[in-house]
C-alpha positions as CSV (number, residue, x, y, z in Angstrom):
1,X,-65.6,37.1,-29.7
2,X,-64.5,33.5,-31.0
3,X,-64.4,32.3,-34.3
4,X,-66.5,29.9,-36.4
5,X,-65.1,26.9,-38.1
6,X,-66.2,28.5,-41.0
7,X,-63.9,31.0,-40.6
8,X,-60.8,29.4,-39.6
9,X,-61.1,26.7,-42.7
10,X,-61.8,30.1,-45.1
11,X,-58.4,31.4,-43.5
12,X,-56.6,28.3,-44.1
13,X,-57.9,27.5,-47.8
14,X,-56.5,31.1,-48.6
15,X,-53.6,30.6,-47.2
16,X,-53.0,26.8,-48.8
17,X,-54.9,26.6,-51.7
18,X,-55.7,23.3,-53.2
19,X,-55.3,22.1,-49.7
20,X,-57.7,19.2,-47.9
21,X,-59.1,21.3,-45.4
22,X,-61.2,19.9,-42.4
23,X,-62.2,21.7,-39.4
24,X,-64.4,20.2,-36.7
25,X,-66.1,21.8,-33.5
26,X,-63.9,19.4,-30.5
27,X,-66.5,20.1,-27.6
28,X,-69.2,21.8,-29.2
29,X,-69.3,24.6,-27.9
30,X,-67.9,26.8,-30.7
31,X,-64.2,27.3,-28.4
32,X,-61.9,24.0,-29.4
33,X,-61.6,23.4,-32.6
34,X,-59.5,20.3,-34.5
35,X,-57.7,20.6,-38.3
36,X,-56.7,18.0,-40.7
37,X,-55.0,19.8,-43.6
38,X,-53.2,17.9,-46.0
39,X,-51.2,20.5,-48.5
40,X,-48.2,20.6,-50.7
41,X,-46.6,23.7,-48.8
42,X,-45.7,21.3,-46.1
43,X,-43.5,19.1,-48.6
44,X,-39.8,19.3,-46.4
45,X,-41.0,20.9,-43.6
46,X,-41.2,19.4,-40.0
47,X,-44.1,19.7,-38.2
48,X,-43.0,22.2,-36.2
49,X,-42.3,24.1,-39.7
50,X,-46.1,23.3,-40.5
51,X,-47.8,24.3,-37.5
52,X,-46.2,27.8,-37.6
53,X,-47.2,28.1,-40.9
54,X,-50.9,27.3,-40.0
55,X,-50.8,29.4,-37.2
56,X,-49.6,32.3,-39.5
57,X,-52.6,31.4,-41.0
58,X,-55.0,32.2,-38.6
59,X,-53.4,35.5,-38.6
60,X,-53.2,36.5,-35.1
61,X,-56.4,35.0,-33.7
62,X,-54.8,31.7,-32.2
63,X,-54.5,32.5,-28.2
64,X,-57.2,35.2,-28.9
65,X,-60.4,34.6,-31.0
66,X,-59.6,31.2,-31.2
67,X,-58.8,29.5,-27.9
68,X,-57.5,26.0,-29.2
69,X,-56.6,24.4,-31.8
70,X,-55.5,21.0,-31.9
71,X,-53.5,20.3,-35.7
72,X,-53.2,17.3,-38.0
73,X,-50.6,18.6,-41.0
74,X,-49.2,16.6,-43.9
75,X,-48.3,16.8,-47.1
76,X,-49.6,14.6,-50.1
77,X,-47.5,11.5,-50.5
């Protein structure tokens, strides 16, 4: 079963709260999914440091549920 948007932007405002959070259907059909987060927890980290973090997020789902995933992180200048 896939996951909703709604879903994968609940899982990401747990996980960085106080974050700017959007998550956007790519294709429309409910399988590729884009996010823009914008949090504090990625202050000194390089992006590959950020994506992990994201994808430790999503705990587990990305490769299953959720099929892809493309990622915009940064951290408040």
């Amino acid at each position: 079963m896939a996951m909703v948007g709604s879903e994968i932007e609940r899982l990401l405002k747990q996980a960085f709260p106080g974050a700017q959070v959007i998550v956007v259907d790519l294709a429309g059909d409910g399988d590729h999914f884009g996010a823009r987060i914008m949090s504090e927890a990625f202050k000194g980290k390089s992006r590959i440091q950020q994506h992990k973090m994201v994808y430790e997020a999503l705990q587990g789902q990305m490769g299953g549920a959720l099929h892809a995933l493309a990622l915009e992180t940064s951290a408040p200048k």
